[in-house]
C-alpha positions in Angstrom: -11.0 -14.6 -6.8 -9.0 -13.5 -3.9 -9.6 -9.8 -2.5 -9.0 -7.6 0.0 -10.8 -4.6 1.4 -8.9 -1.2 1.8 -10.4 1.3 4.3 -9.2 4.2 6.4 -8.3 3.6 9.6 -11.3 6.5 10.2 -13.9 4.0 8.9 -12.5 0.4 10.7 -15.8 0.2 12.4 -17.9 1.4 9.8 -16.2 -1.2 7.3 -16.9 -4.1 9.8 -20.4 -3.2 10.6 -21.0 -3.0 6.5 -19.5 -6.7 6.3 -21.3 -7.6 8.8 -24.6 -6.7 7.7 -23.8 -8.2 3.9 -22.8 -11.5 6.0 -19.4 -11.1 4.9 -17.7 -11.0 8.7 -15.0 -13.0 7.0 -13.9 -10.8 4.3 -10.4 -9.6 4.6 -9.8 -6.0 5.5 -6.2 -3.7 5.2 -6.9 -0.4 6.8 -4.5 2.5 5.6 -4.0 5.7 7.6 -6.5 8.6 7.8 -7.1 10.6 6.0 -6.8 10.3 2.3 -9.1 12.6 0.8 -6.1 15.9 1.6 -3.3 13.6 0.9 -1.3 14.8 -1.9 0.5 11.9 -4.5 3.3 11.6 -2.4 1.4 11.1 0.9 -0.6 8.2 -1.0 2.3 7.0 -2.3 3.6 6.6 1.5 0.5 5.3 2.8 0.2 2.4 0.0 3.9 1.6 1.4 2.9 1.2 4.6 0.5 -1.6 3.8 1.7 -3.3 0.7 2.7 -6.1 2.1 -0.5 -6.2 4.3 -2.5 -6.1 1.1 -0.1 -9.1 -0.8 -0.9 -11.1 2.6 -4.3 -10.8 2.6 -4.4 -12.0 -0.8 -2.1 -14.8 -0.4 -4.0 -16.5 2.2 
């Protein structure tokens, strides 16, 4: 089943260490921008624009 990791661009090392360590080096990663946690609905909505197509990529390939 095809899938893609989404991260903040806060935890990009933390993400690849963690795949790393599961021996997953290869698994596909989107990052989005920090941070999220304060981001209100339209914020989100703007950062899940920003890396749609990243997302539909990763997926497709």
């Amino acid at each position: 089943m095809p899938s893609v990791a989404i991260a903040s661009t806060e935890f990009a090392d933390a993400a690849e260490t963690q795949a790393d360590a599961l021996g997953m080096s290869d698994a596909k990663r989107v990052l989005v921008q920090h941070p999220i946690q304060d981001a209100n609905p339209a914020q989100m909505c703007a950062k899940a624009d920003a890396i749609v197509d990243q997302v539909i990529a990763a997926l497709s390939n």
